[in-house]
N, CA and C atoms as a LAMMPS dump frame, in Angstrom:
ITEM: TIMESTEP
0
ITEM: NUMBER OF ATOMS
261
ITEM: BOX BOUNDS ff ff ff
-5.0000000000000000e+02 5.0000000000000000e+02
-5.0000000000000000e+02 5.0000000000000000e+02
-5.0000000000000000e+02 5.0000000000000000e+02
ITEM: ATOMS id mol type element x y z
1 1 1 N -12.981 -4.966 -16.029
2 1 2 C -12.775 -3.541 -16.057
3 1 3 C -11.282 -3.232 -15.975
4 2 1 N -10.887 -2.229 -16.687
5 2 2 C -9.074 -2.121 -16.919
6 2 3 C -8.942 -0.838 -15.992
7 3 1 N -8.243 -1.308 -15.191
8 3 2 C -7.629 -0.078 -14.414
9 3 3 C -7.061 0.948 -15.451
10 4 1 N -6.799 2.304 -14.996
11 4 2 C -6.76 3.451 -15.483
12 4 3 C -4.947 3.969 -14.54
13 5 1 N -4.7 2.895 -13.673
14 5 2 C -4.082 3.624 -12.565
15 5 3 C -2.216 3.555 -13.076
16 6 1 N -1.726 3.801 -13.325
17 6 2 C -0.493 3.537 -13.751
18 6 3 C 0.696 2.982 -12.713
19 7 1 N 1.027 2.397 -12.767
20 7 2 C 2.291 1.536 -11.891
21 7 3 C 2.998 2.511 -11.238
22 8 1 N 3.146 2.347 -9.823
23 8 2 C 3.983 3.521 -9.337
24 8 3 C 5.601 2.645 -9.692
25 9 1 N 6.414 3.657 -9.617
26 9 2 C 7.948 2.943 -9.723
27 9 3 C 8.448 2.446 -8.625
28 10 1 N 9.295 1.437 -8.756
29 10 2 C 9.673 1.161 -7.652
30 10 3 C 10.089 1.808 -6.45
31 11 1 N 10.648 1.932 -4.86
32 11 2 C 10.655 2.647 -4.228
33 11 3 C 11.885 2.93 -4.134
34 12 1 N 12.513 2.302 -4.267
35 12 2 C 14.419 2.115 -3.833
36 12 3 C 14.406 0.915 -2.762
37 13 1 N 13.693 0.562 -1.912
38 13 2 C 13.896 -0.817 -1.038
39 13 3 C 12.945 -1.772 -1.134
40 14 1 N 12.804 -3.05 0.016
41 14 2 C 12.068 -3.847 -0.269
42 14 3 C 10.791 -3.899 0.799
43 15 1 N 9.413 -4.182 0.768
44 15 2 C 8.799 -4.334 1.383
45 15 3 C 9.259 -4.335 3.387
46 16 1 N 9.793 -5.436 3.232
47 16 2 C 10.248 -5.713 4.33
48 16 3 C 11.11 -4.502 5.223
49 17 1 N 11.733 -3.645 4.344
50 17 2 C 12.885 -2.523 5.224
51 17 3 C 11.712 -1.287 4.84
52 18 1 N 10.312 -1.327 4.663
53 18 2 C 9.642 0.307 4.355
54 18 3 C 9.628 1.003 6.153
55 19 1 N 9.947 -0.13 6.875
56 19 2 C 9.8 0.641 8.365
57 19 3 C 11.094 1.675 8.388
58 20 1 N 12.702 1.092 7.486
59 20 2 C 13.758 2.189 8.011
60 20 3 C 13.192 3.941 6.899
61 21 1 N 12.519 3.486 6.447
62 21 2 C 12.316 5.261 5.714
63 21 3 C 11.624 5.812 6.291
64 22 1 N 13.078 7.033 6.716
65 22 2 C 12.754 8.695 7.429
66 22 3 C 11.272 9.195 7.28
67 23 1 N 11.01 9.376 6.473
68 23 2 C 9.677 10.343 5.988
69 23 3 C 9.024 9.419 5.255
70 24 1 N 8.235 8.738 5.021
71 24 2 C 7.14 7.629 4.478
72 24 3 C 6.483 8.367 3.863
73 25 1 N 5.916 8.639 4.531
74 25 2 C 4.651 9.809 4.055
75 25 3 C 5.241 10.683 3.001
76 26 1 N 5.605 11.464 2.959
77 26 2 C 6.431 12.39 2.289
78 26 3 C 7.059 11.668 1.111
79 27 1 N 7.513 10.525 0.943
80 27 2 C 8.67 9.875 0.587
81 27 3 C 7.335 8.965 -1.154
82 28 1 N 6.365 8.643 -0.143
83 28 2 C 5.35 8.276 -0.935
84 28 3 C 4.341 9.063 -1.665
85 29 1 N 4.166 10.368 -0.676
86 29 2 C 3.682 11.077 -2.089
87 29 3 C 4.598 12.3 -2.978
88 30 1 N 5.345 12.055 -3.273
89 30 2 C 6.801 12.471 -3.886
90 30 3 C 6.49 11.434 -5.427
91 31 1 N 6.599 10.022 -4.952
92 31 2 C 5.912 9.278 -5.897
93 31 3 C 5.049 9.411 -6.789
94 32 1 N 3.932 9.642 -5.736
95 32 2 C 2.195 9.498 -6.577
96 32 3 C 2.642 10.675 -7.152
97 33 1 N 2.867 12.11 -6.803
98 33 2 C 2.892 13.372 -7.394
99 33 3 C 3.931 13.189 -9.045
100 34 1 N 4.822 12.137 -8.949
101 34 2 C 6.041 12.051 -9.675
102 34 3 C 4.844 11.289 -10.963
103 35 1 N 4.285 10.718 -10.907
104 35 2 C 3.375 9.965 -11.409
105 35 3 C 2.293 9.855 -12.324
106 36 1 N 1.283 10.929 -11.303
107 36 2 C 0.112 11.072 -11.564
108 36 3 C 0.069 12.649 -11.739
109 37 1 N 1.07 13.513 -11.987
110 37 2 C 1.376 14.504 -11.838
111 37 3 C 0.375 15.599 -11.645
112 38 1 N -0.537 16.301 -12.344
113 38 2 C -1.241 17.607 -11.877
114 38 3 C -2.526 16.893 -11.491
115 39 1 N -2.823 15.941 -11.576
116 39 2 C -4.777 15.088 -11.008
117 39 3 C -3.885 14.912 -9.35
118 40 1 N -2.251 14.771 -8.957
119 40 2 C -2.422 14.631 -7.515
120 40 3 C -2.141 16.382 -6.854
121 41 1 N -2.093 17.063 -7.647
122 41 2 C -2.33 18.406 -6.645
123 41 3 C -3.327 18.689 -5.432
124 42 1 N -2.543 19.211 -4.259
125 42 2 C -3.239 19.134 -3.005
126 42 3 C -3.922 18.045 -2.416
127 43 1 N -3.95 18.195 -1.244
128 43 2 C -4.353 16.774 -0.607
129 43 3 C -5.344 16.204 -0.859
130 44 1 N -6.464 16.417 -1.596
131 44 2 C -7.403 15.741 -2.115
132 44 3 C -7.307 14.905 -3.52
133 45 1 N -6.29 15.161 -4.105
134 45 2 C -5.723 14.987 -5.108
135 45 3 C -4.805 13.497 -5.242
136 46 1 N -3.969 13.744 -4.025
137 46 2 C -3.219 12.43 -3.785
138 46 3 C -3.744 11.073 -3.106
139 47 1 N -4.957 12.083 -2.047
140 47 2 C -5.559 10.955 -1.597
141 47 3 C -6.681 10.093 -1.996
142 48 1 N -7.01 11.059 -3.774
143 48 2 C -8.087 10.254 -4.566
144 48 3 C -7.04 9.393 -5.373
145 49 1 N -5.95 9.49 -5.447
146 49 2 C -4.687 8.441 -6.736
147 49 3 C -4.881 7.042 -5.788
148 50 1 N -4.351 7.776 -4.057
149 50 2 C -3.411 6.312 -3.52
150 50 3 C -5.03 5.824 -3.107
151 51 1 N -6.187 6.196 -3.307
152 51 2 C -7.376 5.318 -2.842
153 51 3 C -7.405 4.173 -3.895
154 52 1 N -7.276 5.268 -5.439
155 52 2 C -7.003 3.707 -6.717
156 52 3 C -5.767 3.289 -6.773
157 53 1 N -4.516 3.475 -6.106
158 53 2 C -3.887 2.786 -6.257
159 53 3 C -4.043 1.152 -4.939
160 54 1 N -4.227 1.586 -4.122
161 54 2 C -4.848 0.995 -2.956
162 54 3 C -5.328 -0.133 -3.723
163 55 1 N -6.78 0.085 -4.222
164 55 2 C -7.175 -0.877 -4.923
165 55 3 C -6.781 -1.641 -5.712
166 56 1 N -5.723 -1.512 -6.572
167 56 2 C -4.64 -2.306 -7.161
168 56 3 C -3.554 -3.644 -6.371
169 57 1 N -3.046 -2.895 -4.908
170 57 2 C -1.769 -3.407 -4.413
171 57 3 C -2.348 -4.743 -4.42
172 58 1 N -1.201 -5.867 -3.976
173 58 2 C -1.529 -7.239 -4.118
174 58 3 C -0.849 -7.286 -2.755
175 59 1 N -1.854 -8.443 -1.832
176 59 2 C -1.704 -8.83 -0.639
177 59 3 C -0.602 -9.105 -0.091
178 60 1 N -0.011 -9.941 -0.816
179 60 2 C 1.059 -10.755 -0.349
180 60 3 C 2.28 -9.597 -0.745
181 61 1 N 2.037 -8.64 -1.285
182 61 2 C 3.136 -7.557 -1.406
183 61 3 C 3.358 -6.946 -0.114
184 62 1 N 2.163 -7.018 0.188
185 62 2 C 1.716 -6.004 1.942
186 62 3 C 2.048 -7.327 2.786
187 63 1 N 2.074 -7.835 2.689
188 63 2 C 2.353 -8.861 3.676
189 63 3 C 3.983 -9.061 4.271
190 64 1 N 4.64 -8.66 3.519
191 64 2 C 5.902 -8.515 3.406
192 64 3 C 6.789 -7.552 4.459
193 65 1 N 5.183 -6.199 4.415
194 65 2 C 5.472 -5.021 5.582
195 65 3 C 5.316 -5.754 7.187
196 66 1 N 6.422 -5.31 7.5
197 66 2 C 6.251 -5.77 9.076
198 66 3 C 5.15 -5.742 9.661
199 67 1 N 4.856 -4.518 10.136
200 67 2 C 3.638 -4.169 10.366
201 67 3 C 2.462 -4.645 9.777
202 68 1 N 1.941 -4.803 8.628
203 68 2 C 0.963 -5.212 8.264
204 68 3 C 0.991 -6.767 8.109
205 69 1 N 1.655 -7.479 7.942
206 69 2 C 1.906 -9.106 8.134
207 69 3 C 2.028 -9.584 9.575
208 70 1 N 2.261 -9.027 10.818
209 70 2 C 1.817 -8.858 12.148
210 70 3 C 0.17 -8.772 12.24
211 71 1 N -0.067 -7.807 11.762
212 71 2 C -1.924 -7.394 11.786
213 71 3 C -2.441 -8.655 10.939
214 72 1 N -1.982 -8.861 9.855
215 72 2 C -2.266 -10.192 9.054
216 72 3 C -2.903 -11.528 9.398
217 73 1 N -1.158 -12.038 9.998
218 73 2 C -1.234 -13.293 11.026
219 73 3 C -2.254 -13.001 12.55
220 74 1 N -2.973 -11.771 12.899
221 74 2 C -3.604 -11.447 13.962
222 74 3 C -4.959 -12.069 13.724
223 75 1 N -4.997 -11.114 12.664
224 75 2 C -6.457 -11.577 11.776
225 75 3 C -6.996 -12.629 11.516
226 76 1 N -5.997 -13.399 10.883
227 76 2 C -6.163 -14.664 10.162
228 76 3 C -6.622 -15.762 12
229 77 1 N -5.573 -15.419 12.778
230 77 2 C -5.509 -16.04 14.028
231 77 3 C -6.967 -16.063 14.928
232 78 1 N -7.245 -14.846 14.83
233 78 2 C -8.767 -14.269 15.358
234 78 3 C -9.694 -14.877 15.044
235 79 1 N -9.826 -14.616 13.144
236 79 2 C -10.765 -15.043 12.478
237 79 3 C -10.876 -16.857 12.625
238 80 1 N -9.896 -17.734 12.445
239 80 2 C -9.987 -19.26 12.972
240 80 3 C -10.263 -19.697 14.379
241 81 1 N -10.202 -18.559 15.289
242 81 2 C -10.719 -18.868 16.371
243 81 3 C -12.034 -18.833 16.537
244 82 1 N -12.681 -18.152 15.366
245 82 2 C -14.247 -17.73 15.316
246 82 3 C -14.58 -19.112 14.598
247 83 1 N -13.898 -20.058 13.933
248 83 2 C -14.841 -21.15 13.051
249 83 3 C -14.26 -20.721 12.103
250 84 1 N -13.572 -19.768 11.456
251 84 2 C -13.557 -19.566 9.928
252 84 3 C -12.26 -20.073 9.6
253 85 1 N -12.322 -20.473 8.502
254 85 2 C -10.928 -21.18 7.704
255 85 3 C -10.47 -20.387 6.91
256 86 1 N -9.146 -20.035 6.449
257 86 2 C -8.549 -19.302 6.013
258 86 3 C -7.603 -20.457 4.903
259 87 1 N -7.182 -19.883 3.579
260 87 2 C -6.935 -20.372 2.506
261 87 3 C -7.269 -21.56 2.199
């Protein structure tokens, strides 16, 4: 099945520094709106784009975010303590 979702542009930084941006929120849907232009009007709008864009991102891109590569290695840590093997 071919995604429909179009590539957001890059952000201006790298994964790793998304913790120093002021306004995130704001900063990201500035983006989607830049983008997906009148389907992201009002908040139902943006939050039906970044649900398919969501579905797109690639792991190891997110992994990169502080925050979420912390929760990552948590997971992964948790989950092998249960019996389960990871990669």
């Amino acid at each position: 099945m071919r995604s429909r979702v179009r590539k957001l542009p890059e952000p201006g930084f790298e994964p790793e520094r998304v913790h120093s941006v002021l306004r995130p929120k704001e900063e990201f849907e500035a983006i989607v709106r830049q983008v997906a232009g009148r389907k992201a009007t009002g908040e139902h709008g943006v939050r039906d784009y970044v649900i398919r864009v969501g579905a797109t991102v690639q792991i190891d891109v997110l992994r990169r975010v502080p925050a979420f590569k912390d929760w990552w290695d948590e997971m992964i840590e948790a989950l092998e303590r249960l019996g389960y093997q990871h990669g």
